[in-house]
C-alpha positions in Angstrom: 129.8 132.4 76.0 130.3 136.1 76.1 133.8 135.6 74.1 132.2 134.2 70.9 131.5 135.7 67.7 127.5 135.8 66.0 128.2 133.1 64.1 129.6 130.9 66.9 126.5 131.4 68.9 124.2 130.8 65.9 126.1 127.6 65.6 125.5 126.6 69.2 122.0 127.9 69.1 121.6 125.3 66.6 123.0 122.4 68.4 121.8 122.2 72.1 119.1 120.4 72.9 116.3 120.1 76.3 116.2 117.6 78.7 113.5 117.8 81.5 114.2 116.6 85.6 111.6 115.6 87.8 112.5 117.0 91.5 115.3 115.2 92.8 116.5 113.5 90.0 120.6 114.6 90.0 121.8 115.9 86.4 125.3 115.4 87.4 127.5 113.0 90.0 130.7 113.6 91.4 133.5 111.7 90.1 131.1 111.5 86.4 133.2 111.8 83.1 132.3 115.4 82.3 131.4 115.7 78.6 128.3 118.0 78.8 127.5 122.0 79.6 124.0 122.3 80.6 121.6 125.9 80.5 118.7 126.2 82.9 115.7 127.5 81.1 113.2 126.8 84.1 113.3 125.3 87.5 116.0 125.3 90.2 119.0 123.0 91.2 121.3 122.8 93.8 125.1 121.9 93.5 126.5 119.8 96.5 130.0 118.1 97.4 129.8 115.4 99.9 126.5 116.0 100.3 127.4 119.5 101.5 125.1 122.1 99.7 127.2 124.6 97.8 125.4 127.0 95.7 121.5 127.0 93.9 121.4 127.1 90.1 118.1 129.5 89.0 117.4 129.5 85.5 119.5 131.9 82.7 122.5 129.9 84.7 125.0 127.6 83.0 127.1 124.9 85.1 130.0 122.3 84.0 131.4 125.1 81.5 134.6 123.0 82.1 133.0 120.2 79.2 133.4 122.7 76.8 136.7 122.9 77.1 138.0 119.1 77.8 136.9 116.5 79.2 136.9 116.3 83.2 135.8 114.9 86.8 132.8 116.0 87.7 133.6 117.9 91.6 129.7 118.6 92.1 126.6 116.7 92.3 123.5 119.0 90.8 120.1 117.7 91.5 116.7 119.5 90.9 115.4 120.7 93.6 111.9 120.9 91.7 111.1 119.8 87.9 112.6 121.4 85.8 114.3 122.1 81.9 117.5 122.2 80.9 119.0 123.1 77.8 122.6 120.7 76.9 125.5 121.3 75.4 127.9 118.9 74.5 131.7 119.7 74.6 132.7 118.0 71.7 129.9 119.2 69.4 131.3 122.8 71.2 135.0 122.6 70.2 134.4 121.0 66.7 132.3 124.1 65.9 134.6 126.3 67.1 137.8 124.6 65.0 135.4 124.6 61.7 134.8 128.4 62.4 138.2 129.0 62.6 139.2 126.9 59.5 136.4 128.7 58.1 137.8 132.2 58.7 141.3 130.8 57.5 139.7 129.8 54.2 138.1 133.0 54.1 140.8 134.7 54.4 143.4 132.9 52.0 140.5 132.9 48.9 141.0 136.8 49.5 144.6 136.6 49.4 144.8 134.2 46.0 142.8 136.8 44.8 145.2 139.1 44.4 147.0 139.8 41.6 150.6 140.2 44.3 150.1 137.0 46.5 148.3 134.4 44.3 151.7 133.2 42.8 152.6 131.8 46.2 151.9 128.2 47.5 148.7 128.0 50.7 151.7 127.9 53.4 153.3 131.1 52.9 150.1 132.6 52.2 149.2 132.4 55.7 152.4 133.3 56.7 151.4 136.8 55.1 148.1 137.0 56.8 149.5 136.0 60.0 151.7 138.8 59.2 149.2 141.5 58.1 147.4 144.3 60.1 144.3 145.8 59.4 144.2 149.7 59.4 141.0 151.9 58.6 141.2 155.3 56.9 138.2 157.8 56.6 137.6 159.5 53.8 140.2 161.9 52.4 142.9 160.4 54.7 146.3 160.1 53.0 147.1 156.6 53.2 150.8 157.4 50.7 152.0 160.4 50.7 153.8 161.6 47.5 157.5 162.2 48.3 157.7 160.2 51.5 159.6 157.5 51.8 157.6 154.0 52.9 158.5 150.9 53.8 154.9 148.9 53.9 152.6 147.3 51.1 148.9 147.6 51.4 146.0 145.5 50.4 142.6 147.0 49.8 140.1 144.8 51.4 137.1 147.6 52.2 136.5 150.5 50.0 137.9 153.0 47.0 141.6 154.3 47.1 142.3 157.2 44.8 146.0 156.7 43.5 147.5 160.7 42.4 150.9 160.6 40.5 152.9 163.9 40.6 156.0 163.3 38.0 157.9 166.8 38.7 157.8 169.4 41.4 156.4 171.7 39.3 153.6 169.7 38.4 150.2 168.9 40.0 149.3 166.2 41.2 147.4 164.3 38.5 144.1 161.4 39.1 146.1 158.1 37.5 143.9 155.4 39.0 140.8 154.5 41.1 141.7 150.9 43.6 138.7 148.8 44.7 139.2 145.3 46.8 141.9 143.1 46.5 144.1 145.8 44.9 147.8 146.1 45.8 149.9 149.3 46.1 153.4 150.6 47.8 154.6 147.1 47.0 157.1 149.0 44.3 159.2 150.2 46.9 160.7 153.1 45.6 163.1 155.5 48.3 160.9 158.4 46.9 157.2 158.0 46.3 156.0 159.2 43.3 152.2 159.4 43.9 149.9 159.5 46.7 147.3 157.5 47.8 143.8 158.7 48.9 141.0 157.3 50.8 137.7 158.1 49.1 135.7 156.9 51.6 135.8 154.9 54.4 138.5 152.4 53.7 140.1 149.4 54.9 143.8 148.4 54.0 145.9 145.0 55.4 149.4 146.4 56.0 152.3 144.5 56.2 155.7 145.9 56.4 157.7 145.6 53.0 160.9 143.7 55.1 158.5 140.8 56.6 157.1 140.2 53.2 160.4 140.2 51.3 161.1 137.7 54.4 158.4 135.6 54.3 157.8 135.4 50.6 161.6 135.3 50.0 163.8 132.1 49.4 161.0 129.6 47.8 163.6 128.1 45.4 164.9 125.9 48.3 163.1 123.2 49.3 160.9 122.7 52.5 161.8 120.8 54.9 159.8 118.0 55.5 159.8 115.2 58.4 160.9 112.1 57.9 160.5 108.6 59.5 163.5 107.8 59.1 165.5 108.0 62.7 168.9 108.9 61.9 171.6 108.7 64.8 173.1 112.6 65.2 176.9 112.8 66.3 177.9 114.6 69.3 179.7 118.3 69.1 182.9 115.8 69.2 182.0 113.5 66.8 181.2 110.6 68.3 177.7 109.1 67.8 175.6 107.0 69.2 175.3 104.2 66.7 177.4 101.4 68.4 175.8 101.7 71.8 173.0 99.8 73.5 171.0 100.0 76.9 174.0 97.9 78.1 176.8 101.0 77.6 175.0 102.7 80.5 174.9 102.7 84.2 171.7 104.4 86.3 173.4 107.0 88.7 170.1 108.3 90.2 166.3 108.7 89.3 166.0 112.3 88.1 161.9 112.6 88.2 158.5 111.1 87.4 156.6 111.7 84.6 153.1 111.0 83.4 154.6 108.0 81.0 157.7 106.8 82.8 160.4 108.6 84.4 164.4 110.1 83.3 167.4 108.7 84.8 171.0 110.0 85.2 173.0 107.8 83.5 176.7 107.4 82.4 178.7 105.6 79.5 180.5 102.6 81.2 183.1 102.8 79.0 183.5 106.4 79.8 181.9 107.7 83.1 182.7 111.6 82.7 180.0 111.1 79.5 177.0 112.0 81.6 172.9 112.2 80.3 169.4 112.4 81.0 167.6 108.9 79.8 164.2 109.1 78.9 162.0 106.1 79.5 158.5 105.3 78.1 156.3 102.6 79.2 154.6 101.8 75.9 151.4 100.6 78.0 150.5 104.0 78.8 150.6 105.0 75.4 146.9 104.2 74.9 145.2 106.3 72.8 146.8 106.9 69.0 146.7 110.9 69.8 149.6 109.9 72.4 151.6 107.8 70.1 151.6 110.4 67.4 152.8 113.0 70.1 155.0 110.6 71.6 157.0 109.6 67.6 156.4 113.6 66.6 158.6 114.8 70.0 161.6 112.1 69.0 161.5 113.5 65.0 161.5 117.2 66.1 164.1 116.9 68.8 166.5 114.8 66.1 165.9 117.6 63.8 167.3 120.2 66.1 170.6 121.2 67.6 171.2 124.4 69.3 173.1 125.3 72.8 169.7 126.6 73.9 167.4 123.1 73.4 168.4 120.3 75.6 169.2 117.8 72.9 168.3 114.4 71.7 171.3 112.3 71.1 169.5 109.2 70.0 166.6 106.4 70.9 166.6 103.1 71.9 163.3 100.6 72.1 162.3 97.1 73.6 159.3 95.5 73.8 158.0 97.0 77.1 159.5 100.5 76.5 160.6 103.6 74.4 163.9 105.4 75.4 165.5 108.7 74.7 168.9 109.2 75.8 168.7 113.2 76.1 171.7 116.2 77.0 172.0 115.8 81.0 171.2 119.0 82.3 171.8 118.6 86.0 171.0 122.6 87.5 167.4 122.0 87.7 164.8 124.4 86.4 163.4 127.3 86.7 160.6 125.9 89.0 162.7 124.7 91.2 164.8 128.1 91.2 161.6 130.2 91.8 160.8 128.0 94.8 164.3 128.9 96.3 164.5 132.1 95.8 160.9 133.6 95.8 161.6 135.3 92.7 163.8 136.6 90.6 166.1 140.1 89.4 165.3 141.9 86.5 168.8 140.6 85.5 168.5 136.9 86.1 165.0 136.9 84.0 166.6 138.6 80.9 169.1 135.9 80.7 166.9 133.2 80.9 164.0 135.0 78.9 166.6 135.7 76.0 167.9 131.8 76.2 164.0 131.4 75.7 164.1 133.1 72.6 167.3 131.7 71.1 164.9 128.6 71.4 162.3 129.8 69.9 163.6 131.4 67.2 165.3 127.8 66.0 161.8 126.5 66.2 159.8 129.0 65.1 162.2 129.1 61.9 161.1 125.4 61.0 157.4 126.2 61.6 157.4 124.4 65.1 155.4 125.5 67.9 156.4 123.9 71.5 152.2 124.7 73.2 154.5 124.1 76.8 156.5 126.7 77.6 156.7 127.4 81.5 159.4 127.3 84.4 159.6 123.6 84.5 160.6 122.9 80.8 163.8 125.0 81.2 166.5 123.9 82.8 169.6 124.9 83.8 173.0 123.0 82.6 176.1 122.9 85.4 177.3 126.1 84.0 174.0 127.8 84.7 172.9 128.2 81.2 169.4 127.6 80.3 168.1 125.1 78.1 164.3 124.4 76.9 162.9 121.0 76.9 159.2 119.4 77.4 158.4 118.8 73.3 155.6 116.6 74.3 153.2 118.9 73.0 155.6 120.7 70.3 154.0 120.0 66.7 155.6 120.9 63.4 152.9 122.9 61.4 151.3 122.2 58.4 150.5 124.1 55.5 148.0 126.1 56.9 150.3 127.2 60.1 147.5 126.2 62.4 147.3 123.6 65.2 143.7 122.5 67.0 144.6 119.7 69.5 144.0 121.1 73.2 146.9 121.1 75.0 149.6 122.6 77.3 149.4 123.8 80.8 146.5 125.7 82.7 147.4 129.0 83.4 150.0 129.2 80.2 147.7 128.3 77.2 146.2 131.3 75.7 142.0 132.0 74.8 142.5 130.9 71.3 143.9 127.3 73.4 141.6 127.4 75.6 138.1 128.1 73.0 139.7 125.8 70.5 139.8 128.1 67.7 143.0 127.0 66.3 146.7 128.7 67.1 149.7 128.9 65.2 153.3 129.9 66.7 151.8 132.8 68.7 151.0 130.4 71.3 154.5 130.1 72.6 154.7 134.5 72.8 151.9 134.5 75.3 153.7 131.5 76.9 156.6 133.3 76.9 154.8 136.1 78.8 153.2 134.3 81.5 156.7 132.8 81.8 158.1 136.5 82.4 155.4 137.1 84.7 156.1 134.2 87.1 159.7 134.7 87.3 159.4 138.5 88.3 156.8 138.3 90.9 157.4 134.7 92.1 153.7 133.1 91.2 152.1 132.6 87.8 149.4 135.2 86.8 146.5 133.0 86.6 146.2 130.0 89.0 144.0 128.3 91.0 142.6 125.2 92.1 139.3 125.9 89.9 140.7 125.6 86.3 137.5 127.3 84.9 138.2 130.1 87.0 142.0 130.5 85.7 140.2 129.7 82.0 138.1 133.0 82.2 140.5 135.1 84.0 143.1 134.0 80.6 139.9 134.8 78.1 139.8 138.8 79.7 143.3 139.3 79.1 145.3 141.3 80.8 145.6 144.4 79.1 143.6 145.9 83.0 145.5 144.0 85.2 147.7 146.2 87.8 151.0 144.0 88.3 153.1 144.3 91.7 155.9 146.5 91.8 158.6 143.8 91.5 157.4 144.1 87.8 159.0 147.1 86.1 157.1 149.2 83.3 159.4 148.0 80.5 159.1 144.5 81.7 155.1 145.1 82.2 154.8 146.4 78.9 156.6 144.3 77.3 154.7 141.0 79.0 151.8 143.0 77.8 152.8 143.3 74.3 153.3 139.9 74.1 149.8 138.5 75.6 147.3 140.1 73.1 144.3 138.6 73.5 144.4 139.0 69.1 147.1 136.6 68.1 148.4 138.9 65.2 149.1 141.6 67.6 151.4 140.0 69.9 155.1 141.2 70.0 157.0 139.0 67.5 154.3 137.5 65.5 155.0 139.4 62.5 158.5 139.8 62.0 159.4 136.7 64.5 161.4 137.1 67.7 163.9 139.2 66.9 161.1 142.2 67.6 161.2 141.0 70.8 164.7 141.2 71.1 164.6 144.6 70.4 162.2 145.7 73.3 163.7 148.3 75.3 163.7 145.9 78.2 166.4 144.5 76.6 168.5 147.3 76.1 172.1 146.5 76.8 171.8 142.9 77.1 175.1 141.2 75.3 173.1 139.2 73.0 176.3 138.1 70.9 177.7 137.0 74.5 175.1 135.2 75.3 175.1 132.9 71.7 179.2 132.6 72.3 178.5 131.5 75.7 181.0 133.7 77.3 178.5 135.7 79.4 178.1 134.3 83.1 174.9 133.3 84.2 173.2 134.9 87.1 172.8 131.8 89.1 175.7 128.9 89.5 173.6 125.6 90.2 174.8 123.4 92.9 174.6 120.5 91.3 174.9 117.6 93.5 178.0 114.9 93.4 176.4 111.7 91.7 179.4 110.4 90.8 180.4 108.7 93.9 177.4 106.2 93.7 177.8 102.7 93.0 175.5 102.7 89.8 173.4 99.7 88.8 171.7 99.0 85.4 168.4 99.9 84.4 166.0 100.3 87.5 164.7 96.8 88.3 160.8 98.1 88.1 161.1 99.6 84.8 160.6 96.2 83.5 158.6 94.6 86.3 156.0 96.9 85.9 155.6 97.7 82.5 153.6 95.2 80.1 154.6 93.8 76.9 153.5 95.7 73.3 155.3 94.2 70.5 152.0 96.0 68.2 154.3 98.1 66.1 153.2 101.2 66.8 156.5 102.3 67.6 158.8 101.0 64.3 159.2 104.5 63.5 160.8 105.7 67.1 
């Protein structure tokens, strides 16, 4: 609770409500569906598991935290040990507050921006892209904000405060009083080499900054129109122009199960008709599809992965569909991942982790660029092709942002999703930086930075940040600094929020690196995967239990995949 805001708290103030126990009446059972935090006002309870005791709970104590977050198993049993009063909190009532705070700030904060006379030309979505992009600096009074004759390259917004503006037309002259700025007024956007005037603070005063560059970039190019997602499923042709149109389940053989997953499981498959023609296919038993939260996620992954190609995403070649399943026949990418190199080797050089980190960010800066944010960046969605080249994957929780560049659903991976994830108060395309930080972290000392078998416990460690926390010396002071500048606990000051990832890409960590190399594909990767022989197997066609097990659905839910 300590990590909301007043009006948070007034907001949850307003919506618990008491229950009372009699002595030995048990609040909570393990193996319940956790839905509800709970405060103890009076009275004392007792937490056991298997009838072990574990801890007492005294009043001015809360318990099942984890509610507030998502939904869970309940691990403890609490029972009063005496009567007593408890105040409850339910988790949904807690995360829908918190989302309308945040789309309450967001409103806030674009009314502002309309209202000024520079920005309120531009449509809601870039908009927020300028106040994702702006940085609030203060300025006492009599602090030169502009200084006449000194070259600037950033456009401020008076939100707090008077600015005196002081033109100076000659060297000979003195500088002259031409205006007085209040709120919502705009100046350094002309942009000239040489200023001409001077800008004052009379007062304590409170500017937005945002550097001239990234608003010429993010306000720039609104003649060409948006790209928007389609339903319609188009088939894309491979680098050498063959597509996928003419085949069926039928043109493939199974060569070996390749993993589990939560809806099915991928297969290493081949083209009959051509056996070198080797990929990854994705299959989806529609009967665990339940809930229409899953189908969305299941059709958005298949329209965002048709919509890219680069070397650096492992790629969607095209879908197939029956009545008992959903398939994706995907890029085969048959080095493993970066899990699975971690657990080898124990962790990895300086070296190795710049070339898959920058891989990362050729990624990201392809989806980033369409306004899609991936929420599961980690080890195991990158793998490694046979040449040892890195490739992202995992879009199950990727989502292609709206207007408002912000994104509420709860998702990801404990121990990767940052506090503005975790207290559901809406993220935008800053989630994948701290991702992409934790990712850094893991790969240079071997273990990720928060883990646990408690998730609340790896929940609060990510809400304190990690601005104090010392990192072992397999972690150099670039590389530390630069994971650092990319897990802000603020959003808008993470490394490459602002002016995208290319500010990462200038870090001095990567100094040197052979960026143009690395897009040609000529540089050699750090690790050659020994990718295991499959060919010689005798193949069979679809696994017999993908259809044995898995239900009919002919509801339609699909005819979009």
């Amino acid at each position: 609770m300590k990590y909301l805001i007043r009006d948070q708290m007034r907001c949850l103030v307003d919506s618990v409500y008491p229950i009372t126990l009699k002595q030995g009446v048990s609040v909570v059972q393990e193996e319940d569906n956790g839905t509800q935090a709970y405060i103890v006002e009076e009275g004392k309870l007792e937490a056991s598991r298997a009838g072990q005791r574990l801890h007492i709970i005294e009043p001015g104590m809360m318990f099942e935290e984890l509610a507030l977050i998502h939904n869970h198993t309940c691990s403890t049993t609490v029972t009063a040990l005496v009567n007593s009063r408890l105040w409850v909190l339910e988790g949904q009532v807690f995360q829908k507050i918190m989302q309308r705070n945040g789309l309450a700030a967001i409103t806030q904060s674009l009314d502002f921006l309309r209202s000024v006379a520079l920005l309120c030309v531009f449509p809601e979505d870039v908009l927020m892209k300028v106040s994702d992009a702006l940085e609030e600096s203060q300025y006492s009074n009599g602090d030169y904000i502009i200084r006449n004759g000194i070259p600037g390259d950033k456009i401020f917004i008076l939100s707090q405060g008077q600015v005196k503006v002081l033109e100076k037309h000659s060297a000979s002259e003195e500088s002259m009083m031409a205006s007085v700025l209040s709120r919502g007024d705009c100046f350094g956007e002309r942009g000239d080499d040489e200023r001409s005037m001077s800008a004052l603070a009379a007062g304590d005063v409170t500017c937005l900054v945002i550097d001239r560059e990234v608003f010429e970039k993010v306000t720039g190019g609104l003649g060409n129109a948006r790209e928007n997602p389609t339903n319609k499923v188009i088939l894309k042709a491979d680098e050498d122009g063959s597509a996928f149109g003419e085949t069926s389940l039928c043109s493939f053989q199974v060569l070996c199960n390749l993993g589990e997953g939560q809806y099915g499981h991928t297969q290493l498959v081949h083209l009959k008709s051509d056996p070198s023609c080797k990929f990854a296919l994705k299959t989806i038993r529609k009967q665990l599809i339940e809930s229409p939260g899953q189908r969305e996620r299941i059709l958005a992954e298949k329209h965002i992965l048709m919509d890219l190609q680069s070397p650096f995403i492992v790629r969607l070649h095209c879908t197939y569909k029956d009545a008992r399943c959903l398939y994706m026949l995907m890029e085969a990418c048959e080095g493993g991942d970066l899990w699975r190199l971690l657990r080898e080797r124990g962790s990895l050089q300086d070296n190795a982790v710049r070339f898959y980190a920058a891989s990362v960010l050729e990624a990201l800066h392809v989806l980033h660029t369409k306004d899609i944010v991936h929420r599961d960046l980690k080890p195991e969605n990158v793998l490694l092709d046979q040449r040892g080249y890195a490739k992202l994957t995992g879009f199950g929780c990727a989502k292609k942002l709206g207007s408002l560049h912000r994104a509420w659903s709860f998702c990801g991976s404990v121990g990767y999703q940052p506090p503005e994830v975790i207290l559901h108060q809406g993220h935008g395309l800053s989630v994948d930086l701290w991702a992409l930080g934790m990712l850094l972290y893991e790969l240079l000392s071997g273990s990720p930075l928060f883990s646990g078998s408690e998730q609340l416990k790896v929940y609060t460690a990510a809400l304190k940040g990690i601005d104090e926390l010392e990192f072992p010396k397999t972690i150099s002071r670039t590389a530390a600094h630069l994971i650092k500048s990319l897990c802000r606990l603020n959003p808008s000051e993470r490394l490459g929020q602002r002016n995208g990832v290319k500010d990462i890409c200038k870090h001095m960590w990567f100094e040197g690196f052979d960026w143009e190399g690395l897009q040609k594909g000529t540089m050699t990767p750090p690790v050659k995967p020994n990718v295991s022989c499959v060919s010689d197997h005798g193949g069979s066609s679809l696994l017999p239990e993908t259809h044995i097990e898995a239900a009919l659905d002919n509801s339609g839910w699909d005819i979009d995949f």
